[in-house]
C-alpha positions as CSV (number, residue, x, y, z in Angstrom):
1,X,3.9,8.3,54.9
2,X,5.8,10.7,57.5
3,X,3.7,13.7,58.6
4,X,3.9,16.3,55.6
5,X,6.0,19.5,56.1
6,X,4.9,23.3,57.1
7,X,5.0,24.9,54.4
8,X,2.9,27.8,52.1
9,X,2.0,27.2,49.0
10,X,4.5,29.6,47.7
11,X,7.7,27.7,49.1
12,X,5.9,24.3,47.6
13,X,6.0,25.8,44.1
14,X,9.6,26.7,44.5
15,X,10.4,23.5,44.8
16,X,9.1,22.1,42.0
17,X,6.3,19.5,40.7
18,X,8.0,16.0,41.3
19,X,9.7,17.3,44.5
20,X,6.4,18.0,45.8
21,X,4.7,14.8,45.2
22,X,7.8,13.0,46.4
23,X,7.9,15.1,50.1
24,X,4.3,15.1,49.9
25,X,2.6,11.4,48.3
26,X,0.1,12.2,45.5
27,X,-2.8,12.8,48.4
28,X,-0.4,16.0,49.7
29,X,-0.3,16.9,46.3
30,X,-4.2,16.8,45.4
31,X,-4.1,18.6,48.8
32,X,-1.9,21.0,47.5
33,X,-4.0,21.5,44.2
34,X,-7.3,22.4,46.3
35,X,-5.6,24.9,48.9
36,X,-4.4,26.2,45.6
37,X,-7.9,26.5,44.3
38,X,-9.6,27.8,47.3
39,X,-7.0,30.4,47.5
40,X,-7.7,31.7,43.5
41,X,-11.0,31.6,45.1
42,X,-10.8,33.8,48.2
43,X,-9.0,35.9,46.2
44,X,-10.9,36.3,42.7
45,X,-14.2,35.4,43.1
46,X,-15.9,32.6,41.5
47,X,-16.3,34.9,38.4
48,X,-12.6,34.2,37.8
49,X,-12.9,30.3,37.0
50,X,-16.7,31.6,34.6
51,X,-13.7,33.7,32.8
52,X,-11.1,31.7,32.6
53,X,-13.5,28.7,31.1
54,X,-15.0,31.0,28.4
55,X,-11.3,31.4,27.4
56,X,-10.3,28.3,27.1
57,X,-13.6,27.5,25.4
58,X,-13.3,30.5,22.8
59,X,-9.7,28.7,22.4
60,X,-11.0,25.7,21.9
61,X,-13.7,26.6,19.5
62,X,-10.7,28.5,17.3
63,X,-8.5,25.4,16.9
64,X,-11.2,22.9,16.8
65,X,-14.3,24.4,15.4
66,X,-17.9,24.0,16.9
67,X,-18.2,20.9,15.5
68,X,-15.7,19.4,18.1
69,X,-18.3,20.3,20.6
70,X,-21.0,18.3,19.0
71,X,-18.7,15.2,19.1
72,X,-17.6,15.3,22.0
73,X,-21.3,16.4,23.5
74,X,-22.6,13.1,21.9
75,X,-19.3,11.2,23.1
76,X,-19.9,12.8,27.1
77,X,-23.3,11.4,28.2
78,X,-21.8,7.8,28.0
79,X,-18.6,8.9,29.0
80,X,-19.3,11.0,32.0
81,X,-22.1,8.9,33.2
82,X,-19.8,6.3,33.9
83,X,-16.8,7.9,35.2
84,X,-19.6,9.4,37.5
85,X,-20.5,6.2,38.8
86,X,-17.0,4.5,39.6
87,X,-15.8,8.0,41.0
88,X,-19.2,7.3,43.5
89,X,-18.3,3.7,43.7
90,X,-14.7,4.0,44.7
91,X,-15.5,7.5,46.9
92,X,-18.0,4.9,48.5
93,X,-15.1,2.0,49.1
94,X,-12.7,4.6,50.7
95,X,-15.7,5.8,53.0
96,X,-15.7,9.2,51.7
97,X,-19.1,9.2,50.8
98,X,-20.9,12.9,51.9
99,X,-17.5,14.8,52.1
């Protein structure tokens, strides 16, 4: 990939999702998603995601009800624990392990 452009995070979203990840390869674009992040961060606290999550919860709960969070609970030991350990084992392959 050629060296990725100068630009802020504001001209990116101008451009538009596929554009991005076309100028950019999908690393620049996961890139693009933390600076993105970190940014909401700086500038809304970590309070801001807490918030946002209890919204999307209380949304979820509506359309769902709280019985979708009991199937999925019993569904997301097995489930997570093993994404956990091929996201370890292919961190580990690329060398990335400790960042």
């Amino acid at each position: 990939m050629s060296e990725k452009p100068e630009m802020t995070v504001r001209e990116m979203g101008r451009l538009g999702g596929q554009k991005r990840k076309e100028m950019l390869g999908s690393d620049g674009y996961a890139e693009l998603g933390i600076k993105g992040g970190t940014t909401t961060k700086e500038r809304h606290g970590v309070e801001h995601f807490r918030r946002a999550g209890q919204k999307g919860g209380a949304a979820t709960r509506e359309l769902y009800g709280s019985e979708h969070y009991a199937a999925i609970g019993k569904k997301g030991g097995q489930t997570s624990s093993g994404l956990v350990a091929a996201g370890r084992a292919a961190e580990a392959e690329r060398g990335n392990v400790g960042r």
